[in-house]
C-alpha positions in Angstrom: -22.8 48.0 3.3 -22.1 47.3 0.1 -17.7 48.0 0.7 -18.4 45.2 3.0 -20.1 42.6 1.0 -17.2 43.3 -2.1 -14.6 42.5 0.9 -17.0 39.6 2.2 -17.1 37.9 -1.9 -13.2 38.5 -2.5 -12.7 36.6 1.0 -15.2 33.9 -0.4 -13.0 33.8 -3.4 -9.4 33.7 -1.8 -10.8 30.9 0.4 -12.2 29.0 -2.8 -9.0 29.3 -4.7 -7.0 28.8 -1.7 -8.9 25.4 -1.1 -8.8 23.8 -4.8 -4.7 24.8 -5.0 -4.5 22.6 -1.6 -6.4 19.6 -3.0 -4.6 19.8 -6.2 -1.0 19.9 -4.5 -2.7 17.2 -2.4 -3.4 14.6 -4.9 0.1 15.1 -6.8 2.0 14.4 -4.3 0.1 11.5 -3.0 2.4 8.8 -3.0 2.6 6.0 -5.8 1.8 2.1 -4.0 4.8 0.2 -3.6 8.4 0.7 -3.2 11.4 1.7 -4.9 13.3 -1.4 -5.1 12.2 -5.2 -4.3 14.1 -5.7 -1.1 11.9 -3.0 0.3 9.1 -4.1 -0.7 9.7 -7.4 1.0 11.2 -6.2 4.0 7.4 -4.3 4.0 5.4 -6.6 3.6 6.9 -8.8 6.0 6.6 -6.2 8.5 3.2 -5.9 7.9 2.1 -10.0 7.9 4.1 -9.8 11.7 2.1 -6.8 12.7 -1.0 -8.7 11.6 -1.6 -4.8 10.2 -3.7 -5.0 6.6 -3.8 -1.1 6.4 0.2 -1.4 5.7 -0.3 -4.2 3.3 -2.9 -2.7 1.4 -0.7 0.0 -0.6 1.9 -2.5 -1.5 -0.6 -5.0 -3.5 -0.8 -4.9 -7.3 -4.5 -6.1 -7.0 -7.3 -6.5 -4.8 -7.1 -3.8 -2.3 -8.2 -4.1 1.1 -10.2 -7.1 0.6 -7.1 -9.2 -0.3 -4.9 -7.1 2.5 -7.4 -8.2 4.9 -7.4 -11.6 3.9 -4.3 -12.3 4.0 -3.4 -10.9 7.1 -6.0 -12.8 8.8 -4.4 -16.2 7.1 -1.0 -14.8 8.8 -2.6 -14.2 12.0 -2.2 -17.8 13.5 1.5 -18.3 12.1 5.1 -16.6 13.7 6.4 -14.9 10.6 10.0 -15.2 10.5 12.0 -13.7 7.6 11.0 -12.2 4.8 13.1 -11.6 1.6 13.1 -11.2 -2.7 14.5 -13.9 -4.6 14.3 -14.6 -8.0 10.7 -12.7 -8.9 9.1 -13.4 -6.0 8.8 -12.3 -2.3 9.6 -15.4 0.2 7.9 -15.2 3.6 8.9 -17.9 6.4 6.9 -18.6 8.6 5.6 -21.4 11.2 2.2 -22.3 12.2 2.0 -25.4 14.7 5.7 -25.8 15.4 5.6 -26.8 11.2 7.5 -24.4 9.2 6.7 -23.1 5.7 7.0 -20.4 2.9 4.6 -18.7 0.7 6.1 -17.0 -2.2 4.3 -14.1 -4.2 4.7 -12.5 -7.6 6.9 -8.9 -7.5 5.6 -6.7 -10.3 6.9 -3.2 -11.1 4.5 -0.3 -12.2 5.4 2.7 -13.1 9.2 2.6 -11.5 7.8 1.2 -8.4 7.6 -2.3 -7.3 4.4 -4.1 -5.9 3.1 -7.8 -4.4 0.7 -9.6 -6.5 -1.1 -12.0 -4.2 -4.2 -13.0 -6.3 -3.4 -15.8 -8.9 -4.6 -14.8 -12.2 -5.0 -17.3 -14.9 -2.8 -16.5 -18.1 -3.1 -17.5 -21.4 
């Protein structure tokens, strides 16, 4: 009985190590928001405003998370998007809502090598 219980507590223990190593390899290789160059990022977020789809819009904000990925999708959600490229800074989306067509531009910021959409206004200065 107690040959068993040794073998049943170094199980225990292989399974707890086993466990943590997974969650630790996990979490480093969890991929950083954005994308690796601005054209990407563009061509991804413009993907996501035409597939009204806020779940692939969240990881490619700078700020605001779901809330804003949500929103923002639903303002998209009435409106054809047609093109979406970088220019100058900024990420240009054209789309048309009512026959009436339009662009909304939005700040490109780069963190840590990567390059994300900042589509909350935040006073400066």
């Amino acid at each position: 009985m107690h040959r068993r219980l040794r073998n049943l507590r170094f199980w225990i223990l292989v399974f707890a190590v086993g466990w943590l190593t997974m969650v630790v390899i996990a979490i480093a290789s969890w991929p950083h928001p954005g994308e690796d160059t601005p054209e990407e990022l563009a061509a991804e977020v413009t993907s996501a405003l035409r597939a009204n789809d806020f779940h692939k819009l969240q990881p490619l904000l700078a700020v605001g998370g779901e809330d804003v990925a949500r929103s923002t999708v639903e303002h998209f959600s009435t409106a054809r998007v047609d093109d979406g490229f970088y220019r100058d800074g900024t990420i240009v989306v054209q789309f048309s809502r009512d026959g009436t067509r339009s662009e909304f531009k939005a700040p490109v910021e780069e963190r840590d090598g990567r390059y994300v959409v900042n589509l909350v206004v935040t006073p400066t200065g």
